[in-house]
C-alpha positions as CSV (number, residue, x, y, z in Angstrom):
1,X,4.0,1.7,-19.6
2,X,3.2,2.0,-15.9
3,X,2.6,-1.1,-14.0
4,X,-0.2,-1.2,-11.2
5,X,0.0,-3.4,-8.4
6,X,-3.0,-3.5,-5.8
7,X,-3.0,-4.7,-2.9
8,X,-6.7,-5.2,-1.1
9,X,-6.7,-6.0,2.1
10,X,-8.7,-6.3,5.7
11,X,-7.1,-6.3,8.9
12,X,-3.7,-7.1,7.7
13,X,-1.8,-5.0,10.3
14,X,0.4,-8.7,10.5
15,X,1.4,-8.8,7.0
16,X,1.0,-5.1,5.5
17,X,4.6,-4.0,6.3
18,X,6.3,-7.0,4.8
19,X,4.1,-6.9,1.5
20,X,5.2,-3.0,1.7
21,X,8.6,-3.4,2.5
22,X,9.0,-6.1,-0.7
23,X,7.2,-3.4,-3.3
24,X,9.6,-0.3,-2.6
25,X,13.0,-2.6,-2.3
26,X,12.3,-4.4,-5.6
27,X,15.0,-3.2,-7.9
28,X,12.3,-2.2,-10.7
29,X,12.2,1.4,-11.5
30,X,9.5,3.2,-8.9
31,X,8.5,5.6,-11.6
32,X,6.9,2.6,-13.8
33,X,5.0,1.4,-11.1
34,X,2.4,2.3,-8.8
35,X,0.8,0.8,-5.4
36,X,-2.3,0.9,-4.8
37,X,-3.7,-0.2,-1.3
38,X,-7.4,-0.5,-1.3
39,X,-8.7,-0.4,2.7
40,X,-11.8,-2.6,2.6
41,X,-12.6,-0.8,6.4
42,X,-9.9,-2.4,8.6
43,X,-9.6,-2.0,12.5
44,X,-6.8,-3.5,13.3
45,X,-4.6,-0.1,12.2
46,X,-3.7,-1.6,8.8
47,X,-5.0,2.0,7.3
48,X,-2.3,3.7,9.5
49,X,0.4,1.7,8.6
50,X,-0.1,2.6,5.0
51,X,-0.6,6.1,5.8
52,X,2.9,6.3,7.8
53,X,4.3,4.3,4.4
54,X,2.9,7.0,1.9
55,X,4.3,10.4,4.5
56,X,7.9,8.7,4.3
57,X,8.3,7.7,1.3
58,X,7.1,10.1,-1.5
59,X,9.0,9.2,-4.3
60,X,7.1,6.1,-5.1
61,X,3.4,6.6,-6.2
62,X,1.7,4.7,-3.2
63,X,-1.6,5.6,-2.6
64,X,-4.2,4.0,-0.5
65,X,-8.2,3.8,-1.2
66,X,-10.5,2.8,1.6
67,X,-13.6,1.1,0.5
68,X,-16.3,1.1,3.2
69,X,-18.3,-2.2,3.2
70,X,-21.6,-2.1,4.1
């Protein structure tokens, strides 16, 4: 069973890297779990953090979703 944990988020350039950060050093197995980051639009850069997150670490399944509010 794989385990999904989502993480939505808006202008959270502040607290993005922590919440990352605490997700891939966790001592459960990477291959039961996934991220998902769901991007409601941010402008802060939040979407590019993530984005430098997924190109170094591809081993874990970390993918990010942007969702743009109307």
């Amino acid at each position: 069973m794989k385990i999904s944990v989502v993480i939505i988020c808006y202008n959270e350039k502040k607290n993005i890297v922590v919440c990352l950060n605490s997700l891939l050093e966790q001592t459960y197995s990477s291959d039961k779990y996934e991220i998902l980051v769901v991007d409601n639009n941010s402008t802060d850069g939040t979407r590019a953090i993530v984005q430098k997150y997924i190109q170094r670490n591809p081993s874990y399944s970390l993918r990010l979703i942007i969702n743009p509010i109307k």
